[in-house]
PyMOL Python script that loads the backbone (N, CA, C, O; Angstrom):
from pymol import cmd

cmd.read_pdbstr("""\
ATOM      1  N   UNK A   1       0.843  -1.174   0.000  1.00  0.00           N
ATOM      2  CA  UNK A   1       0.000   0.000   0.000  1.00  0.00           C
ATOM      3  C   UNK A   1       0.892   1.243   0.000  1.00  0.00           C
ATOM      4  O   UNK A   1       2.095   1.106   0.225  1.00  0.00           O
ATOM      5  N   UNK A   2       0.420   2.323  -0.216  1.00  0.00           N
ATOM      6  CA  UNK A   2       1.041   3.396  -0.722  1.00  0.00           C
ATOM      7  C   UNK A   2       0.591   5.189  -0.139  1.00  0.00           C
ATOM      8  O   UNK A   2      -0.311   5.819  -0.690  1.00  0.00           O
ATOM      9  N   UNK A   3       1.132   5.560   0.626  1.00  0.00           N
ATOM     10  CA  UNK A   3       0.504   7.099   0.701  1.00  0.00           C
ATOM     11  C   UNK A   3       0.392   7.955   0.182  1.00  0.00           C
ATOM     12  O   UNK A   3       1.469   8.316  -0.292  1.00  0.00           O
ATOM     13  N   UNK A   4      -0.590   8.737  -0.093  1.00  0.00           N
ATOM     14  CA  UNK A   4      -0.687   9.612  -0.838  1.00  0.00           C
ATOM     15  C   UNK A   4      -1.489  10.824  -0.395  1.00  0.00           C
ATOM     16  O   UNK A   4      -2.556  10.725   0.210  1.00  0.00           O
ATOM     17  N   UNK A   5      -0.758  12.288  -0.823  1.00  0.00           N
ATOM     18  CA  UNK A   5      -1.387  13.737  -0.115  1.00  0.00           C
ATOM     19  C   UNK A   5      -2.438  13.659  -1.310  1.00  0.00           C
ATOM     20  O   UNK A   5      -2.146  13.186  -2.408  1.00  0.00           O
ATOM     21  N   UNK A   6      -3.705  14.180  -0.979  1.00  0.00           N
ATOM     22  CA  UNK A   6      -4.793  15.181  -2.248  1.00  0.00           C
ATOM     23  C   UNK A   6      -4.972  16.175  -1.511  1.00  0.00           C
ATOM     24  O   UNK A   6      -5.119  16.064  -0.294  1.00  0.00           O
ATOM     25  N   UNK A   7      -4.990  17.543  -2.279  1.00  0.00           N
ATOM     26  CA  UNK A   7      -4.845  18.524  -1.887  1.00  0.00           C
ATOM     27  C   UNK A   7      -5.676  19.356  -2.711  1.00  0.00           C
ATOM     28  O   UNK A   7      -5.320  19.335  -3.889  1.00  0.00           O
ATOM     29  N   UNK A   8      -6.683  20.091  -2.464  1.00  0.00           N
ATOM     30  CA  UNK A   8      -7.821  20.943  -3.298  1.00  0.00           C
ATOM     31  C   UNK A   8      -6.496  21.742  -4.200  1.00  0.00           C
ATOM     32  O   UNK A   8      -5.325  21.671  -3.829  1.00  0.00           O
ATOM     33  N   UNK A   9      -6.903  22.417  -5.308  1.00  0.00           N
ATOM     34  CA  UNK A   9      -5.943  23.267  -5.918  1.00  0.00           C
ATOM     35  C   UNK A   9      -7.177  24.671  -6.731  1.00  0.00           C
ATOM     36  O   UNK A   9      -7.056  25.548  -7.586  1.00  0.00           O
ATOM     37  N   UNK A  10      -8.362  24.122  -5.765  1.00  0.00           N
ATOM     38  CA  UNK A  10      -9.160  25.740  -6.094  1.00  0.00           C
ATOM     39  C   UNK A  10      -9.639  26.375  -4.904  1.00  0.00           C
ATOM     40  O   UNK A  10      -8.989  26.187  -3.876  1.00  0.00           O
ATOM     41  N   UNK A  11     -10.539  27.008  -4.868  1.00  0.00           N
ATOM     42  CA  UNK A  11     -10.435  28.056  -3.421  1.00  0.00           C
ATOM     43  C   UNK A  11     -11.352  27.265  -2.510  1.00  0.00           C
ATOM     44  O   UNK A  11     -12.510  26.973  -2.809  1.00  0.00           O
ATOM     45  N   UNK A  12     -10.679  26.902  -1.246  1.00  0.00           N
ATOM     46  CA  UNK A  12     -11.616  26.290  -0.240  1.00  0.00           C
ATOM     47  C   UNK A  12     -12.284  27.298   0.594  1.00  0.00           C
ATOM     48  O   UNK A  12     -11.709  28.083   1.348  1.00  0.00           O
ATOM     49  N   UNK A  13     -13.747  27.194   0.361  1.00  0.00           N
ATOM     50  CA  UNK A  13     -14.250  27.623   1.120  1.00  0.00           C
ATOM     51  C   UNK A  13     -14.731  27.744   3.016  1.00  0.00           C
ATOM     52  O   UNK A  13     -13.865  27.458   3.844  1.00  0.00           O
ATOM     53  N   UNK A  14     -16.014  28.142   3.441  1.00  0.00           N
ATOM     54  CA  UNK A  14     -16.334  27.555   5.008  1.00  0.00           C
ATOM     55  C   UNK A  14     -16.632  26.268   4.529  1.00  0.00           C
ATOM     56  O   UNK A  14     -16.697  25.997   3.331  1.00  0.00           O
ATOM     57  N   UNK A  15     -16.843  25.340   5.598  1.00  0.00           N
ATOM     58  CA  UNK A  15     -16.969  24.419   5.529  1.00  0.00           C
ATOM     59  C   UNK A  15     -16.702  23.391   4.455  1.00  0.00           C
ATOM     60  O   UNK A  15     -17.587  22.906   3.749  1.00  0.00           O
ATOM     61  N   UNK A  16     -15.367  23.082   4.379  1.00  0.00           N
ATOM     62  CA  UNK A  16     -15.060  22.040   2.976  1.00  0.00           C
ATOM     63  C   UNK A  16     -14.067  21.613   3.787  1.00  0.00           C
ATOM     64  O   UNK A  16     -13.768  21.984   4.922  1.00  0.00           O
ATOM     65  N   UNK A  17     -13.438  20.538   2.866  1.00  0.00           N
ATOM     66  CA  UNK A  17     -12.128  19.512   3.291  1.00  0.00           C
ATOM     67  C   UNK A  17     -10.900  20.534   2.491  1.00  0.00           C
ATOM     68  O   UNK A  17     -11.120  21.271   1.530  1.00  0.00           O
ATOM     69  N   UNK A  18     -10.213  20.430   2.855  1.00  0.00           N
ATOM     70  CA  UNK A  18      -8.685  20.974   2.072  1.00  0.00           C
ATOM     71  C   UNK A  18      -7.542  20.468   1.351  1.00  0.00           C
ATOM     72  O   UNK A  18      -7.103  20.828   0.259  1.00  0.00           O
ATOM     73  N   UNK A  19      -6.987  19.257   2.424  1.00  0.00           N
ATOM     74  CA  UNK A  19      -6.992  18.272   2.015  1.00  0.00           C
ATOM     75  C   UNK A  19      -6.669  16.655   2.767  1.00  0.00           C
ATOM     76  O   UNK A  19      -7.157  16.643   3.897  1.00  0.00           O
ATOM     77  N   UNK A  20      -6.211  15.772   2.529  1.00  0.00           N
ATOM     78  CA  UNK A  20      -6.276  14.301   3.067  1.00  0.00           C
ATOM     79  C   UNK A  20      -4.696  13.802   3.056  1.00  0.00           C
ATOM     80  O   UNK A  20      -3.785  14.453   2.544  1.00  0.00           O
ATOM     81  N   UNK A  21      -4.564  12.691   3.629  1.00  0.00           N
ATOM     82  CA  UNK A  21      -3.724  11.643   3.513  1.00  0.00           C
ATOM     83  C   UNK A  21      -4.327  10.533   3.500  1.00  0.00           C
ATOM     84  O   UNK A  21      -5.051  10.136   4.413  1.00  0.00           O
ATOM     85  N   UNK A  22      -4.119  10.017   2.612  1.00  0.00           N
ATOM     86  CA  UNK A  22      -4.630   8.175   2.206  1.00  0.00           C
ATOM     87  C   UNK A  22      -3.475   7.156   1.776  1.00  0.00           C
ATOM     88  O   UNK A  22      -2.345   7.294   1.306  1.00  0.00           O
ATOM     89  N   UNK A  23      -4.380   5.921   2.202  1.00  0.00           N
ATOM     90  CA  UNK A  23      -3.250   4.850   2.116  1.00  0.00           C
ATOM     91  C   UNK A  23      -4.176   4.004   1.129  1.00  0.00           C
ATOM     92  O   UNK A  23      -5.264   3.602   1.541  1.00  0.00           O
ATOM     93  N   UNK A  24      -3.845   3.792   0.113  1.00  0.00           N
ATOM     94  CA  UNK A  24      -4.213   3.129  -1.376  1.00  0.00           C
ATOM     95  C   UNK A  24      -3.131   1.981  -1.918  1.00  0.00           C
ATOM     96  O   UNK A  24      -1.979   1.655  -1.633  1.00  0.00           O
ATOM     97  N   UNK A  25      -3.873   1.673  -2.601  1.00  0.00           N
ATOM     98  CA  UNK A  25      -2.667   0.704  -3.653  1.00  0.00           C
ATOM     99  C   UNK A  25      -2.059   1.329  -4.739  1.00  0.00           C
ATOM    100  O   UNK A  25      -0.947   1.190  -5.249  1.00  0.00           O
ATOM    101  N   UNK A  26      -3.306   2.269  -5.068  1.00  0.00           N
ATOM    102  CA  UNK A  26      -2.720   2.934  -6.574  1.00  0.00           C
ATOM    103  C   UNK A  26      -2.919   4.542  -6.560  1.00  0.00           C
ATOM    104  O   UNK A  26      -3.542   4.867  -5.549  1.00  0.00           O
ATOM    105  N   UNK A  27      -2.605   5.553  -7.310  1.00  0.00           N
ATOM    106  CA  UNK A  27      -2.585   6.342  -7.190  1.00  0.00           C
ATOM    107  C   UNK A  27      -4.475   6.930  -7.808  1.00  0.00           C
ATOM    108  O   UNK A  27      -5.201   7.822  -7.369  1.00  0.00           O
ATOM    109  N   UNK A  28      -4.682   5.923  -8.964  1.00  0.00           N
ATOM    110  CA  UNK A  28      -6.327   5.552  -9.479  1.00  0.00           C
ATOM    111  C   UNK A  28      -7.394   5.705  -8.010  1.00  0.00           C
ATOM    112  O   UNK A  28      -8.247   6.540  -7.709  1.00  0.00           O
ATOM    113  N   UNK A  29      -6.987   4.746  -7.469  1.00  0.00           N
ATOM    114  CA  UNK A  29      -7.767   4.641  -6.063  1.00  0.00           C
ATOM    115  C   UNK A  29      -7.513   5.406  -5.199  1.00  0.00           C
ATOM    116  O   UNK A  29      -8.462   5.336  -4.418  1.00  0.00           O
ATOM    117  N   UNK A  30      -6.673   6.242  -4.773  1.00  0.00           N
ATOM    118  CA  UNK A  30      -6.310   7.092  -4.100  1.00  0.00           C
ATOM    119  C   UNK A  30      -7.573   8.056  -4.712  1.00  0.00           C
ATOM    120  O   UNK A  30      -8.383   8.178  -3.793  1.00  0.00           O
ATOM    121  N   UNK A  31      -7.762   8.348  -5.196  1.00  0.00           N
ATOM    122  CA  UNK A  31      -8.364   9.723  -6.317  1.00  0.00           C
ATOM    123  C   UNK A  31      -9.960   9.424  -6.079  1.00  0.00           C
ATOM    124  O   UNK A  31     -10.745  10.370  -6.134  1.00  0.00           O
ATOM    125  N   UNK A  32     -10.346   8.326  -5.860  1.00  0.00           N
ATOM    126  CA  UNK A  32     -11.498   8.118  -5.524  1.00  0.00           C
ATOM    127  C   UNK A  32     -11.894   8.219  -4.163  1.00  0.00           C
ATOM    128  O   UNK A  32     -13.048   8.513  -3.853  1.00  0.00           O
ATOM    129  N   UNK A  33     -11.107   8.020  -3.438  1.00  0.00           N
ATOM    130  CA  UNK A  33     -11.636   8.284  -1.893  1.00  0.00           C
ATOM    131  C   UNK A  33     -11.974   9.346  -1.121  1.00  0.00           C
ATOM    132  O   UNK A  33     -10.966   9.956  -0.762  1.00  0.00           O
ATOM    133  N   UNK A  34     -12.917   9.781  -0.748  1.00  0.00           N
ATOM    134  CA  UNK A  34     -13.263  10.629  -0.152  1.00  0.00           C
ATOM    135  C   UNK A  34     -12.882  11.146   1.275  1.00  0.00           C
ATOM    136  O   UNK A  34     -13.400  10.574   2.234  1.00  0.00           O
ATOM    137  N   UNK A  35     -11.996  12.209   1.497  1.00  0.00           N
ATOM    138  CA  UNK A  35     -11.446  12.495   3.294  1.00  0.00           C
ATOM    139  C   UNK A  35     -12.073  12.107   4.266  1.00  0.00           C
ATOM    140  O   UNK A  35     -11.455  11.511   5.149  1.00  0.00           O
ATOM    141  N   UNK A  36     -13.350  12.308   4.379  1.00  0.00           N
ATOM    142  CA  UNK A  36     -14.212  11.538   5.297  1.00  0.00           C
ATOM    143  C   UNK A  36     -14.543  10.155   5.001  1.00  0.00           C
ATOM    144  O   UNK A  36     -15.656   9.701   5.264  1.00  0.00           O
ATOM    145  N   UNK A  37     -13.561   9.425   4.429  1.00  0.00           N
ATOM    146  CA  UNK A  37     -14.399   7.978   4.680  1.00  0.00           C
ATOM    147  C   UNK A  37     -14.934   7.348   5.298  1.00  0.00           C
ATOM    148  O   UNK A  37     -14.531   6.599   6.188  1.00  0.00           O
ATOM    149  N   UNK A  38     -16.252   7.607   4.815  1.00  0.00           N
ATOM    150  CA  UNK A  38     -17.458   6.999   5.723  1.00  0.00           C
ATOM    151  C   UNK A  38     -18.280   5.807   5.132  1.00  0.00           C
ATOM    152  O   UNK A  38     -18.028   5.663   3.936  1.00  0.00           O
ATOM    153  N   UNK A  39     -19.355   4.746   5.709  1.00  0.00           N
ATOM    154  CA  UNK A  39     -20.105   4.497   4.656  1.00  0.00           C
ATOM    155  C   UNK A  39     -21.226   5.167   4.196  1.00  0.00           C
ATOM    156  O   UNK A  39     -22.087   4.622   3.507  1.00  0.00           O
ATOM    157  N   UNK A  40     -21.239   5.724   4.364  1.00  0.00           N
ATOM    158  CA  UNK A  40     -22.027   7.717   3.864  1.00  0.00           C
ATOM    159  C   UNK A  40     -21.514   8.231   2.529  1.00  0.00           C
ATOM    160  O   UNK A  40     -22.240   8.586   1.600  1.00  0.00           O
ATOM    161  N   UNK A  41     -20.292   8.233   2.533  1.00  0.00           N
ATOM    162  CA  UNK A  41     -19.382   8.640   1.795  1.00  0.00           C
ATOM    163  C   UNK A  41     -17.883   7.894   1.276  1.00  0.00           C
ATOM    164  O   UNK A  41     -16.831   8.521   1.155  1.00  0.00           O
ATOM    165  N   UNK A  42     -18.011   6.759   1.067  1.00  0.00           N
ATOM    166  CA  UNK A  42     -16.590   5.993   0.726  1.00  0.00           C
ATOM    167  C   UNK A  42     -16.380   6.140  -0.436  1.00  0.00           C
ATOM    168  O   UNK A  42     -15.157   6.090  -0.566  1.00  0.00           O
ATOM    169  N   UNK A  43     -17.011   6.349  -1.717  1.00  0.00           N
ATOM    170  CA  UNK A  43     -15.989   6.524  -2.512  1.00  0.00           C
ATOM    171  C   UNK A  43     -16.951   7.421  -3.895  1.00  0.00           C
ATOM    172  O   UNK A  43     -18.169   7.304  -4.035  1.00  0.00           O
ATOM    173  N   UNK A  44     -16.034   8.298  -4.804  1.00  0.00           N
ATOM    174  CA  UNK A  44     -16.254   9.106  -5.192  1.00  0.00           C
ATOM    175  C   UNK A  44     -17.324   8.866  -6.772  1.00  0.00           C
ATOM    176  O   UNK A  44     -18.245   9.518  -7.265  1.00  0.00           O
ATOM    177  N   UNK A  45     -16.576   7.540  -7.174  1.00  0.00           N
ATOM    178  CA  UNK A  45     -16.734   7.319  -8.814  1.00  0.00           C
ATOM    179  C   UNK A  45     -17.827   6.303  -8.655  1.00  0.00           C
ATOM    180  O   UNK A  45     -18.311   5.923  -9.721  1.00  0.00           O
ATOM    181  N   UNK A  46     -18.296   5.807  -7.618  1.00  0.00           N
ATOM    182  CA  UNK A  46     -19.727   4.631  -7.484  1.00  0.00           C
ATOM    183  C   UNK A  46     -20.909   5.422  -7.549  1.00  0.00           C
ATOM    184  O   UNK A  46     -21.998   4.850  -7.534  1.00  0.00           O
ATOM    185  N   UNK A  47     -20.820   6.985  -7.639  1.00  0.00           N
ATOM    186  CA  UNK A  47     -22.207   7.643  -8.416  1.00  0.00           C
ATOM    187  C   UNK A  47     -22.827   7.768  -6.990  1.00  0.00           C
ATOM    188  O   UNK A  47     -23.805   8.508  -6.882  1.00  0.00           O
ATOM    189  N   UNK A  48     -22.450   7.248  -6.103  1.00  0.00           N
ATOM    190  CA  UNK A  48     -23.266   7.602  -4.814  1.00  0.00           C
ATOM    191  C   UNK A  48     -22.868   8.197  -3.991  1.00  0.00           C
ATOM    192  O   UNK A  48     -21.647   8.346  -3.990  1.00  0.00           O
ATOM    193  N   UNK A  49     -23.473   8.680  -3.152  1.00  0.00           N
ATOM    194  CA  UNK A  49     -22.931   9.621  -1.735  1.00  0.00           C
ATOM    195  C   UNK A  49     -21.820  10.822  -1.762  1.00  0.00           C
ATOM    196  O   UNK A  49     -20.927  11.134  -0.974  1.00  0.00           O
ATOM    197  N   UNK A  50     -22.208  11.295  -2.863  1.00  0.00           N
ATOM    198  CA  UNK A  50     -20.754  12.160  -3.254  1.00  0.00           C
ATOM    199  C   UNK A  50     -21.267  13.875  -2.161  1.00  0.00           C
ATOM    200  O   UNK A  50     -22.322  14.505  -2.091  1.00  0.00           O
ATOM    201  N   UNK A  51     -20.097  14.033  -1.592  1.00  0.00           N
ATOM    202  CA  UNK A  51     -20.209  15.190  -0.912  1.00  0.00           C
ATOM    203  C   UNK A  51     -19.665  16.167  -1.898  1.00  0.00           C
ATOM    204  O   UNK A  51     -18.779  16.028  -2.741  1.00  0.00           O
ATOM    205  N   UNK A  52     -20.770  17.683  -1.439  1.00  0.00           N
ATOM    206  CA  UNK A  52     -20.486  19.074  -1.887  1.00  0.00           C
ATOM    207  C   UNK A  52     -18.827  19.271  -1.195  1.00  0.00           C
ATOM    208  O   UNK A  52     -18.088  19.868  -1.978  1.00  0.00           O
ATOM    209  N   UNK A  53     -18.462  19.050  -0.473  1.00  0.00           N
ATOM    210  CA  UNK A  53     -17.441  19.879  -0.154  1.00  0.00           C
ATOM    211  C   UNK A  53     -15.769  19.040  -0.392  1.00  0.00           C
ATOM    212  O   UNK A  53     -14.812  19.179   0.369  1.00  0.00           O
ATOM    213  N   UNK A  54     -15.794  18.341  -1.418  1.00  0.00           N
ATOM    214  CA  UNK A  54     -14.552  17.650  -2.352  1.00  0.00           C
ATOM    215  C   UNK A  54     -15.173  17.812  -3.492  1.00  0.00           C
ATOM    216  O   UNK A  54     -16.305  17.587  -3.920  1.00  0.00           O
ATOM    217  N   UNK A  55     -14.179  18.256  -3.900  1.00  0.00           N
ATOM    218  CA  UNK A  55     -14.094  18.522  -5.543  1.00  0.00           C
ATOM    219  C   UNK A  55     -12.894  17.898  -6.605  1.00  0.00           C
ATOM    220  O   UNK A  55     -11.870  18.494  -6.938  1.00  0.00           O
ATOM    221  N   UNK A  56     -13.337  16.473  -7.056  1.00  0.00           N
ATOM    222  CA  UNK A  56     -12.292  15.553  -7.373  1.00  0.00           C
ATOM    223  C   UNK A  56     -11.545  16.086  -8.639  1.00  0.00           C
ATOM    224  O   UNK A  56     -10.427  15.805  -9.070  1.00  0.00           O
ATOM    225  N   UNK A  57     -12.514  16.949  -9.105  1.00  0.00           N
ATOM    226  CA  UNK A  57     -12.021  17.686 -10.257  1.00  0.00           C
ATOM    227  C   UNK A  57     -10.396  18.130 -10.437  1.00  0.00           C
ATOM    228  O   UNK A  57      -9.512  17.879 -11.256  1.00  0.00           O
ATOM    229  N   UNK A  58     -10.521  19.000  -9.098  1.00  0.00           N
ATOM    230  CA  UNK A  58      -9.800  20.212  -8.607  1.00  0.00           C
ATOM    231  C   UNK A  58      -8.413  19.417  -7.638  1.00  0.00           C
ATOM    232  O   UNK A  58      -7.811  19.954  -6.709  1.00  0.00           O
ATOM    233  N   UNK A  59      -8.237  18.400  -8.044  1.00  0.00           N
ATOM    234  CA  UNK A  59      -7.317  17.900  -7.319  1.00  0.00           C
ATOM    235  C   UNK A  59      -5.521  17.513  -7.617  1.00  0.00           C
ATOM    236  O   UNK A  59      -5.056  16.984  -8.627  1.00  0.00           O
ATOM    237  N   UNK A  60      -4.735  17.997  -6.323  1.00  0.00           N
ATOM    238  CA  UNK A  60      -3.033  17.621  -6.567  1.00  0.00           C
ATOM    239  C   UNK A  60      -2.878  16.775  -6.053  1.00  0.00           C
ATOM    240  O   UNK A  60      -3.365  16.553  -4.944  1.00  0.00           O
ATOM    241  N   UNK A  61      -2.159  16.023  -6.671  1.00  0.00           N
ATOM    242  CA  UNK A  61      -1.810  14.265  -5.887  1.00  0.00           C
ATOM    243  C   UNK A  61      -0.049  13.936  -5.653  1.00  0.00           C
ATOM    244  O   UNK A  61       0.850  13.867  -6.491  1.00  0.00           O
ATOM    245  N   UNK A  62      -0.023  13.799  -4.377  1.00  0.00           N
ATOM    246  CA  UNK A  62       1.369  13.452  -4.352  1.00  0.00           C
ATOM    247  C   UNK A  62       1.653  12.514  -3.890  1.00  0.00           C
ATOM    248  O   UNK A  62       1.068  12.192  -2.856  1.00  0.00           O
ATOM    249  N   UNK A  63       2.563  11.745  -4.382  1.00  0.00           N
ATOM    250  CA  UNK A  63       3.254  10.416  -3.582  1.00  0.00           C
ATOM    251  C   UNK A  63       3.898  10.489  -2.448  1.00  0.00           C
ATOM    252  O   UNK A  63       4.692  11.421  -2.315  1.00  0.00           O
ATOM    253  N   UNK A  64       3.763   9.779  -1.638  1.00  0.00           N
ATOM    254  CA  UNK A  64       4.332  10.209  -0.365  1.00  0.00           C
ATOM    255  C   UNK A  64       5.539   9.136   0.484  1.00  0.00           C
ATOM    256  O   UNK A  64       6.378   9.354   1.358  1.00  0.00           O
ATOM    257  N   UNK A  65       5.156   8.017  -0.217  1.00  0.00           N
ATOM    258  CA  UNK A  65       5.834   6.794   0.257  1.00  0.00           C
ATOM    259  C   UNK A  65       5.113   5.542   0.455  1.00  0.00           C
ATOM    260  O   UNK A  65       3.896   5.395   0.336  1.00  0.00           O
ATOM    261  N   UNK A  66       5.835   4.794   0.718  1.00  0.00           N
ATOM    262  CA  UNK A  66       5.098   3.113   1.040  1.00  0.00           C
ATOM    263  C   UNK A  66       4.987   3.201   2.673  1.00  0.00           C
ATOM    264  O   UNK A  66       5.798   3.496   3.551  1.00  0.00           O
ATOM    265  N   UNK A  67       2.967   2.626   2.676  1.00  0.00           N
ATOM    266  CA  UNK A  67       2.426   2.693   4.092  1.00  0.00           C
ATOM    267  C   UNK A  67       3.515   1.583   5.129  1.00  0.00           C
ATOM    268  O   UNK A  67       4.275   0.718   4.694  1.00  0.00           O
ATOM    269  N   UNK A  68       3.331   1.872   6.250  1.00  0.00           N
ATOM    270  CA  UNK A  68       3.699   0.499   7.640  1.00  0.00           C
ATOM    271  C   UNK A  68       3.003  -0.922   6.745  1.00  0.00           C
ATOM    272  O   UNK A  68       1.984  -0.954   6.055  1.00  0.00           O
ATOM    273  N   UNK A  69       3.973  -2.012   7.061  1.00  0.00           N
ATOM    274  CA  UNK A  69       3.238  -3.546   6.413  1.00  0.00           C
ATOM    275  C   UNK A  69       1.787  -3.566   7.383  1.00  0.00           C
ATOM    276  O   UNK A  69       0.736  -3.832   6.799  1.00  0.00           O
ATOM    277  N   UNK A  70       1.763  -3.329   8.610  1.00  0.00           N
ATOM    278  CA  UNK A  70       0.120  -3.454   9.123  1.00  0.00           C
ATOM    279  C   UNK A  70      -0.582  -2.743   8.238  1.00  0.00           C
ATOM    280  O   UNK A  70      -1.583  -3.452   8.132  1.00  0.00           O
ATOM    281  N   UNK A  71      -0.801  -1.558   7.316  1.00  0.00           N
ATOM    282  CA  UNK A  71      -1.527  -0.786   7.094  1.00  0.00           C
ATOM    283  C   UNK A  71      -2.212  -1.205   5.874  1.00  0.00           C
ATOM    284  O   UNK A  71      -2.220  -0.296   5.044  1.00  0.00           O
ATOM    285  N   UNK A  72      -2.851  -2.390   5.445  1.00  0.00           N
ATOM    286  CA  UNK A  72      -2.919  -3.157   4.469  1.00  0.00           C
ATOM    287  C   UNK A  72      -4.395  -3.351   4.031  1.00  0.00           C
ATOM    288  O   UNK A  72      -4.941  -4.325   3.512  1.00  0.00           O
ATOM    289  N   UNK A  73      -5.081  -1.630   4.545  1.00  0.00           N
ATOM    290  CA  UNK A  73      -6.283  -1.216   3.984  1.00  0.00           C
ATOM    291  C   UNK A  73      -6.666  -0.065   3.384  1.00  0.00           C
ATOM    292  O   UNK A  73      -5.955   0.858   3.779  1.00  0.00           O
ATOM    293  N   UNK A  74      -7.432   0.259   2.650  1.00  0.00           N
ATOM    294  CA  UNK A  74      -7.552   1.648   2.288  1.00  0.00           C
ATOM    295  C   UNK A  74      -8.227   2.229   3.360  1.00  0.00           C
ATOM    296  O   UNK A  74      -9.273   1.722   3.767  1.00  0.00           O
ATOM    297  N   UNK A  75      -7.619   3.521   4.014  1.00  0.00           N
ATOM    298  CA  UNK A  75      -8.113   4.426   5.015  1.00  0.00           C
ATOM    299  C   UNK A  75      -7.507   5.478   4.724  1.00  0.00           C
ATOM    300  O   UNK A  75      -6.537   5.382   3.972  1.00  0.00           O
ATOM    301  N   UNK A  76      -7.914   6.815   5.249  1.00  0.00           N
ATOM    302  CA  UNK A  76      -7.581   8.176   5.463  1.00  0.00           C
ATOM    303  C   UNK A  76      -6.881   7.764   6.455  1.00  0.00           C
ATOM    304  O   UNK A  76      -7.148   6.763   7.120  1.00  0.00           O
ATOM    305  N   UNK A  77      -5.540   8.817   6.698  1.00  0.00           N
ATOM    306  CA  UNK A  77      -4.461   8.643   8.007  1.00  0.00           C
ATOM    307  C   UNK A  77      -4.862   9.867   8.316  1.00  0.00           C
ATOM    308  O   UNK A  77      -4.747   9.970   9.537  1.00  0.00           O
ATOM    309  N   UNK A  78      -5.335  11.000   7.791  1.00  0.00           N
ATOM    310  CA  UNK A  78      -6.073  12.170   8.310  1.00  0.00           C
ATOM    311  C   UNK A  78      -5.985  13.530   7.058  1.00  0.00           C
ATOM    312  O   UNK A  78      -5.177  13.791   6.166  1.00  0.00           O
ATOM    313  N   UNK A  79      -7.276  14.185   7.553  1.00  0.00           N
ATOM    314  CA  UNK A  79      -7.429  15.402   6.693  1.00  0.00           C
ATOM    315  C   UNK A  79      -7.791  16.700   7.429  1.00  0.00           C
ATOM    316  O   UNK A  79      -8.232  16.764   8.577  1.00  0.00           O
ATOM    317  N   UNK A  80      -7.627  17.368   6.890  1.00  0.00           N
ATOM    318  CA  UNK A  80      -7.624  19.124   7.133  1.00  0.00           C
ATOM    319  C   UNK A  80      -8.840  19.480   6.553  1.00  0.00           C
ATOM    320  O   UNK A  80      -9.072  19.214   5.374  1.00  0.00           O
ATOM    321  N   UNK A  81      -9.990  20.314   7.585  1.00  0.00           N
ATOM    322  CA  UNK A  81     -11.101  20.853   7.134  1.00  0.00           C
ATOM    323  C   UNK A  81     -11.352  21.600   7.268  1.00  0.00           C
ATOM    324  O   UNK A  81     -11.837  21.685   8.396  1.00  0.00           O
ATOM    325  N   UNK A  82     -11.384  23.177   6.337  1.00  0.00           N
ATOM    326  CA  UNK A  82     -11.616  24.217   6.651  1.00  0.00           C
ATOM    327  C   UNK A  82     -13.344  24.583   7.523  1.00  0.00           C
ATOM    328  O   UNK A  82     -14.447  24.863   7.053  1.00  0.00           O
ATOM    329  N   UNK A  83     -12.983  24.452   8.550  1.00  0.00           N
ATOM    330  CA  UNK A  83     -14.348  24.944   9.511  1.00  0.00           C
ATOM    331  C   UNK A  83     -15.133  26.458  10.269  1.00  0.00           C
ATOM    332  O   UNK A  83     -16.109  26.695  10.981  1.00  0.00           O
ATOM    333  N   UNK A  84     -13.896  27.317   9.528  1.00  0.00           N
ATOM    334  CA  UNK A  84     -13.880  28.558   9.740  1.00  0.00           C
ATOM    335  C   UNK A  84     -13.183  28.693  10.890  1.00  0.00           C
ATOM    336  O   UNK A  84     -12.991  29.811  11.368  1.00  0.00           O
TER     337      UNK A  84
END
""", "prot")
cmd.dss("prot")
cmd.show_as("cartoon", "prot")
cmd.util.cbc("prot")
cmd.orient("prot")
């Protein structure tokens, strides 16, 4: 598994995400996950549950390194939310 920053690259408003750290296999799947992974909200491209405040459009992706061998799921390790 693999870490990876997404980082908005248009203007975050009140209440939105800014951006995440995720642990993926691919950089594809990385891009789909939503900062709050929830089952509310897990993933972006299944047409469902898509939140107003990520904008997959608008997104920078960086590699960050290979996760801990325990870490051998897709999860958020944490995100930044602009809350005012």
């Amino acid at each position: 598994m693999k870490l990876y920053l997404l980082t908005r690259t248009d203007q975050v408003g009140y209440d939105e995400f800014v951006s995440f750290v995720v642990c993926a296999k691919s950089k594809t799947e990385a891009l789909t996950i939503h900062p709050a992974y929830t089952l509310k909200y897990p993933k972006f491209n299944t047409g469902e549950g898509t939140c107003p405040s990520w904008a997959p459009k608008n997104i920078k992706i960086e590699y960050l390194g290979e996760a801990a061998p325990h870490l051998c799921v897709v999860c958020v390790i944490c995100s930044s939310f602009n809350a005012g």
